[in-house]
N, C-alpha and C positions, 0 to 999 in steps of 0.2 A: 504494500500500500504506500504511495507516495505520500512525502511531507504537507503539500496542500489537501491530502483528502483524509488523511490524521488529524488538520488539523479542524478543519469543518466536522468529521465527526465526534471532536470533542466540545467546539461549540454547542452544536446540541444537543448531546449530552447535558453539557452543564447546564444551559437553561431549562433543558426538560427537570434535571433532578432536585433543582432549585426550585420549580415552581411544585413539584412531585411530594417535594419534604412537605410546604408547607401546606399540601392537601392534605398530607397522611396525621399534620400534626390537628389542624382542625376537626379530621372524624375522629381522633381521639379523644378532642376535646368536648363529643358531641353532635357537633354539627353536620346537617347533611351536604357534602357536598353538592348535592339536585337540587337544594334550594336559591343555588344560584340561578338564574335565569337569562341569559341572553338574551337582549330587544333590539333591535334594530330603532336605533332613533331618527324621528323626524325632523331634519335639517331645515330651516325657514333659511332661503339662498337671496339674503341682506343687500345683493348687487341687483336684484328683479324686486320690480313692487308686487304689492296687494298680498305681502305675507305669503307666500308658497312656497311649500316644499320642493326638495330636489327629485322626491318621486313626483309630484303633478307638475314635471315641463318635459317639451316634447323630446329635448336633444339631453345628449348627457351632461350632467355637474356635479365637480367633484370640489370635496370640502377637505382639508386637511388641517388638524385644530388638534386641540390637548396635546395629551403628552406625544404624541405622535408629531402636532410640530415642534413638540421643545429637543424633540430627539435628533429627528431628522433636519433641520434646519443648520445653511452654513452661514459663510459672510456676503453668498449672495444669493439673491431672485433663484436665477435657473436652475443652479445646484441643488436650492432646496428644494425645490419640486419636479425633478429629474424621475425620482423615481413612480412616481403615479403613472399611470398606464395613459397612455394617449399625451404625455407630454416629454421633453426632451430639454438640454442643456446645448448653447452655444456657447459652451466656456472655454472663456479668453485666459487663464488662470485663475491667481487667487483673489482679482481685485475686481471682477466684471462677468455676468453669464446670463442672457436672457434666456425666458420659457421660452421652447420650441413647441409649440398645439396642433398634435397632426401634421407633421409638417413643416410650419409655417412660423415665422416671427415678425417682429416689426418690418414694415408695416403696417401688419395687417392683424396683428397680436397685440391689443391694450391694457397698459401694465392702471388700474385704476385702484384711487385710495379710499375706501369708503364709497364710492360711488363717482367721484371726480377725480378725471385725468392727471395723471403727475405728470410734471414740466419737466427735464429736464434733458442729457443728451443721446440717450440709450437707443435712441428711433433711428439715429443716423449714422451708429456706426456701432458693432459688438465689443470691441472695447471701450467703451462708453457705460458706466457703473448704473445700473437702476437705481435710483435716491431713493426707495426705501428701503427702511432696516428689517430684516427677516428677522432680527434679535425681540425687536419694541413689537411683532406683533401677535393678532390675539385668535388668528384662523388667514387662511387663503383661500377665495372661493377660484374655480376654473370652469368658466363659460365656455363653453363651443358650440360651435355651428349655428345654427338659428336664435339658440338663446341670448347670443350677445349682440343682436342686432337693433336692439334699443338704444346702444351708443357709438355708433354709427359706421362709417365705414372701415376703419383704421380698426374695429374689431370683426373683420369680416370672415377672418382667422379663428376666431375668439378671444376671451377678456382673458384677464386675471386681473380681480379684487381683494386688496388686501385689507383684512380688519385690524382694526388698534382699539384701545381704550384712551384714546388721546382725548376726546374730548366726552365728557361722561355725560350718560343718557339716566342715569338714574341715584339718587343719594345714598352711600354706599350704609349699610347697615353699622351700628354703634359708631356708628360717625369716622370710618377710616377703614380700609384694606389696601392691600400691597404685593409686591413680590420684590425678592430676593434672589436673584443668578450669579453664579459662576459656575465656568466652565474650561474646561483646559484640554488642547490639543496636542496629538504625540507628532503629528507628518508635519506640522507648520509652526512647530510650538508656541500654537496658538494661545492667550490669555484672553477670555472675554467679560466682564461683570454685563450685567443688567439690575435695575432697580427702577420699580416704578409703584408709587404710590396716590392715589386719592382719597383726598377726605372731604367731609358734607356737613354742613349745617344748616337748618331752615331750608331753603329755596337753593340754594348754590351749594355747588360741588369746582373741586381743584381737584388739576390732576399735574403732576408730576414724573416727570421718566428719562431715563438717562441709557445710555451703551455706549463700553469703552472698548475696542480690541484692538487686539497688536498680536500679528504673526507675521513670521519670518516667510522666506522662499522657503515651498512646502516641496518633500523628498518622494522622487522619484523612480519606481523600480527597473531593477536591470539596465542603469545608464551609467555611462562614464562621469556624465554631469553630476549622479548623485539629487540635486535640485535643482526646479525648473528656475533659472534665473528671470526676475521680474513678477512672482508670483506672490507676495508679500503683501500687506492692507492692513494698514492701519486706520481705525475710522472713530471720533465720537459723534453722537446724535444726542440732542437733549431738546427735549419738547416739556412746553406749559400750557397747560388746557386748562379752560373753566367754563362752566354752564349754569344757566336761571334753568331750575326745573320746576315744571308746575304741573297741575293735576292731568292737562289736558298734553301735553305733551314739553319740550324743551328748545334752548336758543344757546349756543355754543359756540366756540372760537379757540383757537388752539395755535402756536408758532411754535416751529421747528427748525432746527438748524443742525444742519451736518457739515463734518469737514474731512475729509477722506485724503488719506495718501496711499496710493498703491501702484504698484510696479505694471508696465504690457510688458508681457511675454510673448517672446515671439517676435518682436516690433523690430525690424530692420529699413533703415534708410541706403539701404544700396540698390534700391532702383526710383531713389529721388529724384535723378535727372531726367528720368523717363520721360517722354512725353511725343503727342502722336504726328506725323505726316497722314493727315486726310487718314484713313481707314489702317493705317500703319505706326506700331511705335518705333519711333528711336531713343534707344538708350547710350548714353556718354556724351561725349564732345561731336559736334560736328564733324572734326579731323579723322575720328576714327570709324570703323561699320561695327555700329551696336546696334543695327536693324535688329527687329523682328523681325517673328512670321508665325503663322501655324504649324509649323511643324520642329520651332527651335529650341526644345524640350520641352521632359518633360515639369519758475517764475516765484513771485513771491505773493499771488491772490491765492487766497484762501491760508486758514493754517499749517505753519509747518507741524511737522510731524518727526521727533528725534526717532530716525531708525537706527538704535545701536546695537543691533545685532552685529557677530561676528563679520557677515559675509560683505564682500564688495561688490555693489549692485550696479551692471554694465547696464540693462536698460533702462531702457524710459521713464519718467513717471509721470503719473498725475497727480493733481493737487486742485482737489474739489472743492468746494462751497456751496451748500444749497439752503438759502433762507424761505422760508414755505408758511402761511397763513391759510390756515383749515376756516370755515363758518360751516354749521351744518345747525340743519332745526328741524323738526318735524312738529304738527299739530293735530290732534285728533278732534274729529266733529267740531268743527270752528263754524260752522252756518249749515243752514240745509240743503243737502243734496249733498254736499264734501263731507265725504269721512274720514278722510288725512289730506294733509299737504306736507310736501316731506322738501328740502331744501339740502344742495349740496354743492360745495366753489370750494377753489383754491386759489390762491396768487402766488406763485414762485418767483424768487431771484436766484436765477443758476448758473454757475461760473465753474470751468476748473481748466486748467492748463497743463499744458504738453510740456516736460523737461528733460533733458540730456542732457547730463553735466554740469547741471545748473544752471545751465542758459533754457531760458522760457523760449520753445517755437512756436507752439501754436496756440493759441486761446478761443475756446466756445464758451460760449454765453445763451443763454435761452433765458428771457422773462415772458410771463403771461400768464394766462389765470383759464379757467373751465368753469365754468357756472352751470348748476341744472337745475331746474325746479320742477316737482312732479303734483299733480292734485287728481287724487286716487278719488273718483264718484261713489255715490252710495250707490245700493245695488237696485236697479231700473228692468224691469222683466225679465231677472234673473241672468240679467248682465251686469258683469263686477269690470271695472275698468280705470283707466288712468290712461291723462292728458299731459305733457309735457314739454318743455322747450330746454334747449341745453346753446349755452353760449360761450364761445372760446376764441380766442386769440395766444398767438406765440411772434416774439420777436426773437430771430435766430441767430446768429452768428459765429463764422468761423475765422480767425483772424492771425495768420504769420504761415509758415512751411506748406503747413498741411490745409491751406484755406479751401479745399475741392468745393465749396460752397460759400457764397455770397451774402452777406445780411439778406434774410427773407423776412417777409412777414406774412404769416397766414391768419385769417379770420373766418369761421365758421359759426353759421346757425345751422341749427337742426328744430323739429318739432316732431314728436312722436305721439301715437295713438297705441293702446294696446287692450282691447277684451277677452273676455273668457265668460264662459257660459259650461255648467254644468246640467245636463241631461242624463240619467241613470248612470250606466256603467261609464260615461263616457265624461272626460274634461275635454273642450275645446278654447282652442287660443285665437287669435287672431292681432297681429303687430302690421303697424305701418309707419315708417318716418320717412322724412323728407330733409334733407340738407342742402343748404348753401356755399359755397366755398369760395375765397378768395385771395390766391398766392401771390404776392406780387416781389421781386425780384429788384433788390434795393432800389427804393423810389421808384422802378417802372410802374407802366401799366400792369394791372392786374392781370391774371387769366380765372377765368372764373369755369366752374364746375358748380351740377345740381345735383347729385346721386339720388336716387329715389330707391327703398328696399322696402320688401313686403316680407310678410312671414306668415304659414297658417300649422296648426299642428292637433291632434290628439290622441289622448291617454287613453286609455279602456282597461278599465278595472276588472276583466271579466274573469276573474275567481278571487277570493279572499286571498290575499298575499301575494297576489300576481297583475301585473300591470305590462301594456306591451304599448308603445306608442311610435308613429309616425308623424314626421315633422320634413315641413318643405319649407325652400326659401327663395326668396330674386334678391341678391343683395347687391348694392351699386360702393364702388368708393374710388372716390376722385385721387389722381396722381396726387404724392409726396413732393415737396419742395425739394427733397435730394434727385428726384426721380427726375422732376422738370427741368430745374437749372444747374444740376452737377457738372464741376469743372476743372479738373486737375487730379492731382496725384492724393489717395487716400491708401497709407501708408498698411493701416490697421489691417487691410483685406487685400494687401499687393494688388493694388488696379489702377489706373489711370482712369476714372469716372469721365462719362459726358453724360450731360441730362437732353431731354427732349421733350421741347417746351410744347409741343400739339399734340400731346399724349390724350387719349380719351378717356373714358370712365371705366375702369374694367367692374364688368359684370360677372356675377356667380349665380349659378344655377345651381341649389343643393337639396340632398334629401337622407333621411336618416331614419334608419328603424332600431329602438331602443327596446331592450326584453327584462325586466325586472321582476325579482323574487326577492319579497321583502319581510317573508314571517317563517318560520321554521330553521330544521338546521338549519340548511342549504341555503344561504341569499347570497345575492350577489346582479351584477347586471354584464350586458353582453348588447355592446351597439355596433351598427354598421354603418358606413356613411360614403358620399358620393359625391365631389364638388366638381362643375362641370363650369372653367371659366369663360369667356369670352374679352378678348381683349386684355389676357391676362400682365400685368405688367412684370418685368424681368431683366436681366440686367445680361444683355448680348455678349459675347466675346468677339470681338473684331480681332485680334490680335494676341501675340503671346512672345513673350521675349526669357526662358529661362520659367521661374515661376511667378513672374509678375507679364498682367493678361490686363489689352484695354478694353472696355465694356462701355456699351451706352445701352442707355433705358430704351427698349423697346417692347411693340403688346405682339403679344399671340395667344391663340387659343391654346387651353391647358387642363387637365382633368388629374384631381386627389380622389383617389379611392384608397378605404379603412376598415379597420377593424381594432378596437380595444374590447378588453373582457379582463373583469374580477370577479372570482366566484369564493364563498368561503363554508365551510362544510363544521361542523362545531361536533368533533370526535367525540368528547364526555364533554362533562361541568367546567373543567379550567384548563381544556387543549382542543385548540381547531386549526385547520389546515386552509390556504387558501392558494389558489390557482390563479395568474393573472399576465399578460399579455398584450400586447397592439402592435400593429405592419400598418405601413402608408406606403402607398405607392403611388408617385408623382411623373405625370410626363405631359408634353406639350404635345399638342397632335399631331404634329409628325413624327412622334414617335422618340424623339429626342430624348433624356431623361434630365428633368430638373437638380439641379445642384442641394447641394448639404443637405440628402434628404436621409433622416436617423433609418438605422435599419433595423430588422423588426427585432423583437424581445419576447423571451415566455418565461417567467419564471415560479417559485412556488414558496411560502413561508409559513413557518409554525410559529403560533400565537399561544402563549399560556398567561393564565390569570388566575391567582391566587392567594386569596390572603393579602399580604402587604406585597409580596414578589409578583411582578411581570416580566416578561419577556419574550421577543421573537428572534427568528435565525429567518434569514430569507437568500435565495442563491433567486440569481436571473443569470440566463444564456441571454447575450449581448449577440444578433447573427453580425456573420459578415455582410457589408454592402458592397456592393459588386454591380447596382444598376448606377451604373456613373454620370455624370456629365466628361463632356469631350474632355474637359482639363484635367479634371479630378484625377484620382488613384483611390483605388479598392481600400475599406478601413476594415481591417482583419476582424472573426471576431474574439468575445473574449466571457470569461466566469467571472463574474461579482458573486461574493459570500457578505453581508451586512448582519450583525445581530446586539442585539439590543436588551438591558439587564438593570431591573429598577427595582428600589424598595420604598414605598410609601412609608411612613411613623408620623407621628404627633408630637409637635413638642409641647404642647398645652391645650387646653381647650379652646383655642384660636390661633393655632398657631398649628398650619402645618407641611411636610418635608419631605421631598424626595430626592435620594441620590441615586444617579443614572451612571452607568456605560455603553458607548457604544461602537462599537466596532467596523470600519468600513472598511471594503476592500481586502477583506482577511486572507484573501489567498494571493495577494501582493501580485495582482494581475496588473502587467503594463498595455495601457487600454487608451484609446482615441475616440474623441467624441468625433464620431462623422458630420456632424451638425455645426461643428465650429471651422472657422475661417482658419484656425491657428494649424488643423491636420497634424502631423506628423513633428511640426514643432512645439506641442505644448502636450504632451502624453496628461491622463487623467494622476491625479493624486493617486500615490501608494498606499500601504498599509498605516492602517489610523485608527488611533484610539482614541477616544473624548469622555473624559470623564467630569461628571456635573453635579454641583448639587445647587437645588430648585427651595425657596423656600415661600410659602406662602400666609397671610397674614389678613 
């Protein structure tokens, strides 16, 4: 028996015999083990109105919260939700990694906080950090396909919503609770605290919250390097909230500020001088042939951040700044006919700059704000519905080296409709929005865009704990400002960008059938899904010089077909087994294959609950991708082993504790995310331990 399959059978082992002991020490004590009961709980998905669960929408949603996200969560976005079934990681190392959903990412993947857009530079390049903290929050919801078509076309992909307690919706009981983290990492020797507390008196509630981390370049298996150089992130966030709460509902406000220092991995300036003849790059001096072709292979903004760790750090960095102002309010039955009005805006000022050596090259900026307000009607011949308008503007800029983009400024309305009616076995939906758009390209004339998306879908209840639902959609979403007017060399993704300012609206044609078992051992769900685009927008290869390739924005027709499945099977009273899975397969109608697209996954985990002890062991088979784009190369595949080891206790009677372990990548597999720009230069983190203790108050 090999050393990696020793060492996975003694992981679980020791979870199973640890949660085993404290079964066998409770029937001694009495207790029936069968009096535990497993429920499947009913999730209200806080990014959709009118209060609905994630069983009554037509497309799949998934929630990740409690201790599952205190576990699994890293220092950013995509990592932490990498392993849920239908999503993916485009990570750039340790300092940057957005959700891949099906596929797909920004553009067309919307990172939202509470319900409104975050500002800042993640849309227009993957090493560009998401500004929220995975650390300060309180669940993550994941919209797809049809359900995130209420916030418009830039989630045409689907959302991700993340929740906080940043601004409090309720007076917290004895006047004050809180939490307590830390946690420490063995691959990045990473140090992180957390601490966020509110308290309430009368009408008003404060809320408090902080996160500190600092980790090093995180170690890599089977390399000479040892550590991915430039992988490093150091970040604080500290946000203050406060809220008037009253009978009827609350009025809130919250500021946030973060300042990030983290290393690009992977980040090289040897094809800086790139740049194209008509349909052709040249790279170096005029004097010499650094043609391409197809066939010619294959600052001081923001806070500093002391990295004194041991190592000497050759690349890049950034040096973030993000100042952010949350409002949010809801009201219930405020006049007749309304039975909420719910209210949600941000304003962001977002800065961080490019650094080599201490000389600042390039600087992005992005301020601007998202407004929504939604007024949910009362119910009118057994139609329950909500009216909405959502409003945003973004002023952009990229400024020294890497400028591939121009100060833009884009402004968008929207107004949305959405029903639902219930008839016996059946829920039915119905969504319509309409948006305006308007990019206009420092001081020029605008170009304007009107996307229009429909959506209709329903659920059929038809047996007790089973629900199967079909959901259709047209959904429109107008060209990106990078996609219109890109111009120059972007470093982060080796291209020479050109934009193409007469781009049209790319359309989506989709449909999705959902199979839900939600009472018994056995629940779990199993969706299918079909996206048929037109006009789909994408970024051409005209050229290739080495591994830097120049692209310009152009549309054609393209089709995502899927599948995601989790199924979980509940062996006895505190061990169950769950089965879980998704393949996406992308191509443009000729047959071409779309780029970075993740290749499919099936993996399987044991779950135990017992007493104060939990814990799971989970392996996923990672396949290989091998349907390529023209430039790309095959991303082998590979074995992940993750498992996970908690004890609950009390330290008082309000006071209580959990310390965790958990283990990633235990069989020290050297693995690539096919999904990221970085490929073969930025291998996934190795063997990791994180050990935590959670207290809560």
């Amino acid at each position: 028996m090999t050393t990696k399959r020793l060492l996975l059978s003694a992981t679980v082992l020791s979870v199973m015999s640890v949660c085993g002991t404290a079964q066998a020490k409770d029937q001694a004590r009495g207790q029936d083990p069968h009096d535990h009961v497993t429920e499947v709980e009913e999730v209200v998905v806080r990014a959709l109105p009118l209060g609905r669960s994630g069983d009554d929408v037509g497309s799949h949603v998934a929630l990740l919260s409690g201790d599952d996200l205190v576990h699994r969560r890293t220092s950013t976005l995509g990592d932490t939700l990498s392993s849920l079934p239908g999503v993916n990681s485009d990570a750039f190392g340790g300092g940057a990694s957005r959700p891949v959903v099906r596929g797909q990412t920004s553009p067309r993947v919307k990172v939202l906080s509470e319900g409104a857009a975050l500002i800042d530079a993640s849309e227009v390049s993957p090493d560009h950090a998401v500004s929220g903290e995975p650390l300060l929050l309180d669940g993550i919801e994941i919209l797809r396909g049809p359900a995130a078509l209420l916030y418009g076309g830039g989630a045409i992909g689907g959302a991700v919503n993340l929740l906080d307690k940043k601004i409090p919706t309720r007076i917290p009981e004895n006047g004050g609770e809180g939490v307590i983290e830390y946690r420490h990492g063995t691959v990045d020797n990473e140090d992180a605290g957390v601490v966020g507390v509110t308290v309430g008196a009368g009408q008003f509630a404060l809320r408090l919250e902080a996160v500190g981390r600092r980790s090093d370049d995180y170690r890599i298996p089977d390399s000479d390097e040892k550590r991915l150089d430039g992988s490093y992130n150091n970040t604080f966030t500290g946000t203050i909230g406060a809220s008037w709460i009253g009978d009827k509902g609350y009025l809130g406000a919250a500021y946030t500020e973060q300042s990030s220092t983290y290393g690009l991995a992977g980040h090289s300036h040897e094809f800086a001088s790139c740049h194209p003849h008509g349909t052709h790059l040249h790279c170096g001096g005029h004097d010499d042939h650094g043609h391409g072709g197809h066939d010619h292979g294959d600052d001081d903004h923001g806070d500093d951040h002391d990295h004194d760790h041991d190592h000497d750090h050759t690349a890049p960095e950034v040096r973030l700044k993000s100042k952010r102002v949350d409002v949010r309010g809801e009201i219930n039955n405020p006049f007749s006919g309304v039975e909420r009005i719910r209210l949600r805006a941000g304003h962001t000022d977002y800065r961080h700059s490019e650094l080599e050596e201490g000389e600042t090259l390039t600087t992005f900026t992005n301020k601007g704000y998202d407004g929504r307000l939604e007024v949910q009607h009362t119910e009118w011949n057994g139609l329950r519905g909500v009216i909405g308008a959502q409003l945003s503007h973004s002023d952009f800029a990229a400024v020294g080296l890497e400028s591939y983009l121009r100060p833009t400024e884009t402004d968008a309305l929207g107004i949305f409709l959405m029903e639902e009616y219930e008839i016996g076995q059946w829920h039915l939906e119905g969504a319509i929005r309409k948006d305006w758009q308007e990019t206009a390209l420092d001081g020029q004339k605008a170009i304007e865009h009107d996307p229009l998306s429909l959506s209709a879908s329903a659920v059929w209840h038809f047996t007790p704990g089973y629900s199967a639902a079909l959901s259709v959609a047209r959904s429109q979403r107008a060209p990106s400002a990078q996609e219109l007017f890109a111009k120059g060399v972007h470093l982060a993704t080796n291209t020479y960008e050109i934009g193409t300012a007469d781009l049209d609206l790319e359309t989506a044609h989709s449909v999705e059938l959902t199979l839900r078992k939600l009472e018994g051992n056995l629940t779990g769900s199993v969706s299918a899904y079909h996206y048929d685009y037109s006009d789909y927008i994408f970024a051409n290869t005209l050229d290739r010089h080495e591994d830097f390739r120049l692209i310009r924005y152009e549309q054609a027709d393209a089709r995502f077909t899927g599948i995601e499945a989790e199924l979980t099977q509940k062996l006895n009273p505190w061990l169950s087994a769950t089965v879980f899975g998704d393949y996406v397969r992308a191509e443009l109608k000729g047959g071409d294959n779309l780029p970075r697209i993740p290749g499919g996954r099936l993996g399987a985990r044991l779950s135990a609950f017992q007493g104060p002890w939990s814990g799971d062991v989970e392996y996923t088979r990672v396949f290989k991708q091998d349907r390529i784009a023209d430039y790309e190369t095959e991303t082998p595949g590979y074995d992940l082993v993750n498992a996970t080891l908690a004890y609950d206790f009390d330290v008082s009677d309000t006071i209580g504790a959990q310390v965790f372990l958990r283990g990633a990548n235990l069989l020290d597999e050297k693995a690539w995310s096919h999904a990221s720009f970085l490929g073969e230069r930025a291998p996934l983190r190795g063997r990791s331990l994180t050990a935590g203790v959670r207290v809560r108050f």
